[in-house]
KEKOL-153526 format. One record per residue: residue in one letter; residue number from 1; x negated, y negated, z of N, C-alpha, C, O in turn. Coordinates in nm, 2 decimals. Atoms other than C-alpha are relative to their C-alpha. Layout:
NODE | A | NUM | X | Y | Z | X | Y | Z | X | Y | Z | X | Y | Z $
...
end
This chain:
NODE | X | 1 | -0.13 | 0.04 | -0.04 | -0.89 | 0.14 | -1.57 | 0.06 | -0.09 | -0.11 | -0.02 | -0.17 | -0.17 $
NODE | X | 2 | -0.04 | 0.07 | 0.11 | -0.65 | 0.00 | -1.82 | 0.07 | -0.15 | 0.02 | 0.08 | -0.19 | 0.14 $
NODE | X | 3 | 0.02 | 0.18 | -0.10 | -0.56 | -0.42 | -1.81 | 0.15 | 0.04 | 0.06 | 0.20 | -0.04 | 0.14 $
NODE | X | 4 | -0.13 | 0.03 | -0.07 | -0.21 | -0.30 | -1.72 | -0.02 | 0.04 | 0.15 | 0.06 | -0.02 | 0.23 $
NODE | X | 5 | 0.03 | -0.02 | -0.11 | -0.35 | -0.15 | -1.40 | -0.10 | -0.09 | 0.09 | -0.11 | -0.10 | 0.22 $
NODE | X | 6 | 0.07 | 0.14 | -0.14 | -0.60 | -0.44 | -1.29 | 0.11 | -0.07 | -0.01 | 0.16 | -0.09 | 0.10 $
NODE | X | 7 | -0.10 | 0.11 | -0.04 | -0.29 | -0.67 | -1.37 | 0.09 | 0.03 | 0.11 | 0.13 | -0.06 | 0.18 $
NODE | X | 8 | -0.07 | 0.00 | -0.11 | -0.08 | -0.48 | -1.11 | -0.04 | -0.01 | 0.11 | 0.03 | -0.03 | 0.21 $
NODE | X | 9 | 0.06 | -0.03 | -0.13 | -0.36 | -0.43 | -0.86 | -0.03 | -0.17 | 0.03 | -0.08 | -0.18 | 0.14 $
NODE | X | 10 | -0.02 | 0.14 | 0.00 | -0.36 | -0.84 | -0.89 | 0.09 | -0.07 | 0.09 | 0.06 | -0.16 | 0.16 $
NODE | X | 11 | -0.07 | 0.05 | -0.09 | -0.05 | -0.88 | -0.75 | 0.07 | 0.06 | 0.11 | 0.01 | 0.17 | 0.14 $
NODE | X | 12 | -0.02 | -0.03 | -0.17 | 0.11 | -0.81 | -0.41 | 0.14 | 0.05 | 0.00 | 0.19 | -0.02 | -0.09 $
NODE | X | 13 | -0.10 | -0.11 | 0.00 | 0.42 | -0.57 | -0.37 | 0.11 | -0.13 | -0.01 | 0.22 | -0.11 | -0.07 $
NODE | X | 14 | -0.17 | 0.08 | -0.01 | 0.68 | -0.90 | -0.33 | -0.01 | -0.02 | -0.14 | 0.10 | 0.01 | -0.20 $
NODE | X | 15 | 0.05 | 0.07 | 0.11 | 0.54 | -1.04 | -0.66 | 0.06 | 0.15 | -0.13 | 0.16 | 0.14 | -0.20 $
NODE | X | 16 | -0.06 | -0.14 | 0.04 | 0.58 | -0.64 | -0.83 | 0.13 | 0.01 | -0.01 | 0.20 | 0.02 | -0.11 $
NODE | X | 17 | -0.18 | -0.06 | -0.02 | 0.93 | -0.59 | -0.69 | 0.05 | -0.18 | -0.01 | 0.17 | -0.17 | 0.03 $
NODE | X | 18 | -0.03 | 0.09 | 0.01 | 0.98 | -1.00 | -0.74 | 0.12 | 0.02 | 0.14 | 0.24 | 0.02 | 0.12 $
NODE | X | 19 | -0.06 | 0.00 | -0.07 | 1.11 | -0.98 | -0.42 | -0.06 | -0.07 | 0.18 | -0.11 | 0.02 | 0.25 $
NODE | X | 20 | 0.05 | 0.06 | -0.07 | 1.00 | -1.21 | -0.13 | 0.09 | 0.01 | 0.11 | 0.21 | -0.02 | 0.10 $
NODE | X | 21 | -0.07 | 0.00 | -0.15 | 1.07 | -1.16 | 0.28 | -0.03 | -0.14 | 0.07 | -0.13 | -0.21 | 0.07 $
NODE | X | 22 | 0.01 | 0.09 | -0.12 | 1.11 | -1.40 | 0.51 | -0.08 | 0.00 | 0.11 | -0.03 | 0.08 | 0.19 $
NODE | X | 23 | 0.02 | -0.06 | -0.08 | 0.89 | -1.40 | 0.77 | 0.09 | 0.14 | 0.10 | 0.21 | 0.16 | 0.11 $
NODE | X | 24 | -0.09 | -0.08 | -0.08 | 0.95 | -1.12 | 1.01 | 0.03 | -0.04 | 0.16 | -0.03 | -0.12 | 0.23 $
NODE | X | 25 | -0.06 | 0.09 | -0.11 | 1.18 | -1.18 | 1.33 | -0.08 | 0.02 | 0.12 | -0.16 | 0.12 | 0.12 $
NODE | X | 26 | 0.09 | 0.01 | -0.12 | 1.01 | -1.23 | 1.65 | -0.04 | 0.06 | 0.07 | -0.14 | 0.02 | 0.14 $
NODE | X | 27 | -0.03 | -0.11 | -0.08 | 1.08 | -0.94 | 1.82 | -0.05 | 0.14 | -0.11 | -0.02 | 0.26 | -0.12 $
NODE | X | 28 | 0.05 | -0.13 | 0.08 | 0.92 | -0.74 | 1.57 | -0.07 | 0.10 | 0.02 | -0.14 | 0.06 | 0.11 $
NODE | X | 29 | 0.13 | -0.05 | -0.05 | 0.69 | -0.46 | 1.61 | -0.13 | -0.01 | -0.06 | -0.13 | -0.05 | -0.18 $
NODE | X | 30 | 0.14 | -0.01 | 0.07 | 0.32 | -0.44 | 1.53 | 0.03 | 0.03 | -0.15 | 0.02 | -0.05 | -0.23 $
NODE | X | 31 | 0.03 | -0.01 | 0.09 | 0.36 | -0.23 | 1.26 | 0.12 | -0.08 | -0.09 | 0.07 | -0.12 | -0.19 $
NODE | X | 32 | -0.09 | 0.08 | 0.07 | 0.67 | -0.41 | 1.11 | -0.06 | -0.13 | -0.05 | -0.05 | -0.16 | -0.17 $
NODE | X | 33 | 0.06 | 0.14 | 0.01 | 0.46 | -0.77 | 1.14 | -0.08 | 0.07 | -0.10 | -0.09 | 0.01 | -0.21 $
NODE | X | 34 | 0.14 | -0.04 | 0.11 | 0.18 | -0.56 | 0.95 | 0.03 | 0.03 | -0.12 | -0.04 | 0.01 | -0.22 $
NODE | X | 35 | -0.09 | -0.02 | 0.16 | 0.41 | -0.47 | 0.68 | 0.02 | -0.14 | -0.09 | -0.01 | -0.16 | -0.21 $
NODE | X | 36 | -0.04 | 0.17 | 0.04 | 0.52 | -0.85 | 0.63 | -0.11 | 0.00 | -0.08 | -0.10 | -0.03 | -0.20 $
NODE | X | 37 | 0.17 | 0.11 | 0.03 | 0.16 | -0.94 | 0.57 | -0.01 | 0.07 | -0.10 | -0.04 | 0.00 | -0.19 $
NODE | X | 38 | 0.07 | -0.11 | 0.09 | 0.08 | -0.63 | 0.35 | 0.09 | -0.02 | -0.15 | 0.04 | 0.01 | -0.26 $
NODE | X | 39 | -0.10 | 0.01 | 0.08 | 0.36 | -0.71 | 0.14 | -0.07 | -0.12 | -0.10 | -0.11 | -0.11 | -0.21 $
NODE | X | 40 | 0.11 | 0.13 | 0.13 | 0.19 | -1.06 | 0.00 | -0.16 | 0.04 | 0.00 | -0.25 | -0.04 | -0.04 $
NODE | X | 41 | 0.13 | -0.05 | 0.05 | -0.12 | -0.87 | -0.01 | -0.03 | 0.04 | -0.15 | 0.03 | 0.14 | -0.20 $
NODE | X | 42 | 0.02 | -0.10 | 0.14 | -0.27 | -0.82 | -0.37 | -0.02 | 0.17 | 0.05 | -0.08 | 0.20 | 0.15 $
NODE | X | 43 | 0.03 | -0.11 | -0.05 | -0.25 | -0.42 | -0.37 | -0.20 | 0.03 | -0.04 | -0.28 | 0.07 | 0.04 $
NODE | X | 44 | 0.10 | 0.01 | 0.01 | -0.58 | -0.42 | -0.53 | -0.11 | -0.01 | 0.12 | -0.22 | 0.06 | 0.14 $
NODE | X | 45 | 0.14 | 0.03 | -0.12 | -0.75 | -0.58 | -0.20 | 0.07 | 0.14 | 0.10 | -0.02 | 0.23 | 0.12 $
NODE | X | 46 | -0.03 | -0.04 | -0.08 | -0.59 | -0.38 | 0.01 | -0.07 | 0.16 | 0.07 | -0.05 | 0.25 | -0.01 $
NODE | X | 47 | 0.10 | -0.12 | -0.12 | -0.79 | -0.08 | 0.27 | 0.08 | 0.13 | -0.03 | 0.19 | 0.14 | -0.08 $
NODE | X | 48 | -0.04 | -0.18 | -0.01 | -0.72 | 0.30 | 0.28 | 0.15 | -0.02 | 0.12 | 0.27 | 0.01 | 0.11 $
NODE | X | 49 | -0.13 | 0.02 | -0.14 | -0.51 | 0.20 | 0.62 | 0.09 | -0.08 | -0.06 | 0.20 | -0.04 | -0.06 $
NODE | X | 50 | -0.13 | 0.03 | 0.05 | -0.32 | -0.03 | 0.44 | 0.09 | 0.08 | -0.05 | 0.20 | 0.10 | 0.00 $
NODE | X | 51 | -0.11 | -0.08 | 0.10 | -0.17 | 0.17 | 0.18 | 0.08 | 0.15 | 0.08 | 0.18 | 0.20 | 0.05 $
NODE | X | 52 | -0.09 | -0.05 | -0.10 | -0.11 | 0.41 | 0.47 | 0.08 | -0.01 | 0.07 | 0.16 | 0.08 | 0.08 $
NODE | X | 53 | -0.11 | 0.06 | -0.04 | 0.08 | 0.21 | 0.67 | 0.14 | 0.03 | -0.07 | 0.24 | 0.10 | -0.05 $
NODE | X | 54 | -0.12 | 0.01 | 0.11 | 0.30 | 0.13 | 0.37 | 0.09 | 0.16 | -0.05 | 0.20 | 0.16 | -0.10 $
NODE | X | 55 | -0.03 | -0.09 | 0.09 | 0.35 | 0.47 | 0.25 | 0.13 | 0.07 | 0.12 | 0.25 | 0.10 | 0.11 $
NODE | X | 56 | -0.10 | -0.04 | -0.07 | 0.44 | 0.57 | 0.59 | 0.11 | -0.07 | 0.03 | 0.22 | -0.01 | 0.03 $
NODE | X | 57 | -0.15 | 0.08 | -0.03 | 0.71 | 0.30 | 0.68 | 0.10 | -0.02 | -0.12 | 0.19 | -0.10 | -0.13 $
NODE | X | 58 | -0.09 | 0.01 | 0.08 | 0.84 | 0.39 | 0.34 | 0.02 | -0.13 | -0.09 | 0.14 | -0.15 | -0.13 $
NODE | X | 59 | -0.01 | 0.12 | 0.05 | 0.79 | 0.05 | 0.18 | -0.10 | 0.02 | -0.10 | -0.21 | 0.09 | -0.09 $
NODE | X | 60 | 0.07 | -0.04 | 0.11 | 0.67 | 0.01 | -0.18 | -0.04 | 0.10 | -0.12 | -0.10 | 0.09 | -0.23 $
NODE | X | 61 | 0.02 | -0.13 | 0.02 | 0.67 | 0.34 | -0.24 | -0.05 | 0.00 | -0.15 | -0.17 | 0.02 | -0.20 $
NODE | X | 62 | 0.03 | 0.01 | 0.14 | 0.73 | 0.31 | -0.59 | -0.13 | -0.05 | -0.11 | -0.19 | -0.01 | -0.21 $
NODE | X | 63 | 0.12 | 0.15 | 0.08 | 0.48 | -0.01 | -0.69 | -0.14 | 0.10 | 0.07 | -0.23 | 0.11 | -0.01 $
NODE | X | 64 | 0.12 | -0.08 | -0.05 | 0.19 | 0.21 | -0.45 | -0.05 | 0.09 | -0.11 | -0.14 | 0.06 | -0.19 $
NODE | X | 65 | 0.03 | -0.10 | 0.08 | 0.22 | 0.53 | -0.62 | 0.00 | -0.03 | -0.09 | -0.07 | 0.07 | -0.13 $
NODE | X | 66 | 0.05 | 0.00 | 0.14 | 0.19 | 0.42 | -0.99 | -0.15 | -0.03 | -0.05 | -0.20 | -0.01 | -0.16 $
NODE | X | 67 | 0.12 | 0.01 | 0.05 | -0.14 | 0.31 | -0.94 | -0.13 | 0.08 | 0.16 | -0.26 | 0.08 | 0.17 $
NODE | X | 68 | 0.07 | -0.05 | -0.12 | -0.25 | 0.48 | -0.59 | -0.09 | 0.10 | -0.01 | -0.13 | 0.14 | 0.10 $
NODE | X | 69 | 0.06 | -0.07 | 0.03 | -0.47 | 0.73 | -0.76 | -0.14 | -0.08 | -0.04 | -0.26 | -0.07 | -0.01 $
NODE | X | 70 | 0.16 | 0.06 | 0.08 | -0.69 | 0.49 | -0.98 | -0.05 | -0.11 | 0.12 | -0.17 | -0.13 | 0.12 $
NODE | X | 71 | 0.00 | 0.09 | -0.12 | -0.68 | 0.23 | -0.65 | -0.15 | 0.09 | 0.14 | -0.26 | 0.07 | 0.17 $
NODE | X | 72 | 0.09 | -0.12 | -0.11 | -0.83 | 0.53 | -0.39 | -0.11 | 0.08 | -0.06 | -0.20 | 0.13 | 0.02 $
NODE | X | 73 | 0.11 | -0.05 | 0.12 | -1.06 | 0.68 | -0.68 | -0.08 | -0.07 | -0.01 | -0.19 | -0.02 | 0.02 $
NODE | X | 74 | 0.09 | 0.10 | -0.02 | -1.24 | 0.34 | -0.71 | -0.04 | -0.03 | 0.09 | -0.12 | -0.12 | 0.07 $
NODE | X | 75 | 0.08 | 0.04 | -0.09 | -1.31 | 0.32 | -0.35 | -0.06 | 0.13 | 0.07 | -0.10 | 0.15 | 0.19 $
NODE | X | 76 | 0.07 | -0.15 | -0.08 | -1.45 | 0.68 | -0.30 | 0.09 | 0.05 | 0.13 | 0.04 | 0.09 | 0.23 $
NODE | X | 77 | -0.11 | -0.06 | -0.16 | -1.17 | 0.77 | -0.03 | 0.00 | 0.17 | -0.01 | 0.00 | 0.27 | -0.08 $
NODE | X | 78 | -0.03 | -0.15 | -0.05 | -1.15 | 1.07 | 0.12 | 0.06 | -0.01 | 0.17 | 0.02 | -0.10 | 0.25 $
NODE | X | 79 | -0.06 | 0.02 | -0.10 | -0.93 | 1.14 | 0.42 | 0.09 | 0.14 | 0.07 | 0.08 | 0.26 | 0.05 $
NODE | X | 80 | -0.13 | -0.06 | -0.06 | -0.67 | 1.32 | 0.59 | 0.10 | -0.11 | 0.06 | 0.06 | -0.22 | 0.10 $
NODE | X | 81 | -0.08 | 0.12 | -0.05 | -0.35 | 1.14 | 0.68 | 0.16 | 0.11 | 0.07 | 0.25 | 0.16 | 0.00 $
NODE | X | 82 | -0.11 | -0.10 | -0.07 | -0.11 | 1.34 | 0.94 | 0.10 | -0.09 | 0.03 | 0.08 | -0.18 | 0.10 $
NODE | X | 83 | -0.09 | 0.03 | -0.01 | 0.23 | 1.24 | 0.91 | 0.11 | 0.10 | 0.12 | 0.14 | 0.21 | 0.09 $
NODE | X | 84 | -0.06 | -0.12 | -0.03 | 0.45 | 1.41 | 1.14 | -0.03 | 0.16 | 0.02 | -0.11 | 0.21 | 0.10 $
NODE | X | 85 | 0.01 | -0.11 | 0.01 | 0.47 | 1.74 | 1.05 | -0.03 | 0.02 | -0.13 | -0.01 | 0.13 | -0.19 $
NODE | X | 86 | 0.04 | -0.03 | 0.13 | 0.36 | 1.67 | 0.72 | -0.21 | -0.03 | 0.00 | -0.27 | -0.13 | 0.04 $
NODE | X | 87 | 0.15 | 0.08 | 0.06 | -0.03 | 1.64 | 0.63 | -0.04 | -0.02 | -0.14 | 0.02 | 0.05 | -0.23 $
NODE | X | 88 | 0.04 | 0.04 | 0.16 | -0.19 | 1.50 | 0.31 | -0.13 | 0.00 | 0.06 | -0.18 | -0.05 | 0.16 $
NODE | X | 89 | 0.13 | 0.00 | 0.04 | -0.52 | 1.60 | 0.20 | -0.06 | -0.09 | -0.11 | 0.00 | -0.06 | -0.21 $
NODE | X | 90 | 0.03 | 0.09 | 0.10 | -0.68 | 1.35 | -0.03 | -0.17 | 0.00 | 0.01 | -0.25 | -0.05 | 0.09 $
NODE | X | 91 | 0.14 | 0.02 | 0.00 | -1.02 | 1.39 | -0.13 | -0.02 | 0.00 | -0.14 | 0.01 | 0.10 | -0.21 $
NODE | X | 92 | 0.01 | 0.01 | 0.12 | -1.13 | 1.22 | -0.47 | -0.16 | -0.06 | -0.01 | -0.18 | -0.18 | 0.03 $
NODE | X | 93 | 0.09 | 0.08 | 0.02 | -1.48 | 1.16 | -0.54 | -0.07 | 0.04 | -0.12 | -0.17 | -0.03 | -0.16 $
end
């Protein structure tokens, strides 16, 4: 992995997009609150479910996918992830 990619997996999607939320409002849902939090997450630390979350509620997109290959490769993932009526196969080992 090259240092430009541990330096991004370092920092956390607000930090990336230099862009910081406010907590989220009260009345939020689960997965909205989980987004908040995921957001000041280094991507680096972050779980297979995380970056699922994220991918599905459309957030990040960008800052994910540039390194969501070498991220999911380093942790031996393999999966299925049904969206809708879409599925993704992802098996990298």
């Amino acid at each position: 992995m090259n240092s430009d990619a541990q330096f991004q997996e370092s920092l956390s999607l607000e930090q990336i997009e230099d862009n910081a939320w406010e907590d989220p409002p009260a009345d939020a849902t689960r997965p909205v609150r989980t987004v908040y939090q995921l957001r000041r997450k280094p991507i680096g630390t972050m779980q297979v479910e995380d970056l699922r979350l994220l991918l599905l509620q459309q957030e990040g997109v960008t800052s994910i996918t540039c390194g969501f290959v070498e991220i999911v490769s380093d942790k031996r993932f393999s999966g299925r992830w049904k969206t809708g009526h879409t599925n993704i196969d992802v098996e990298i080992q």
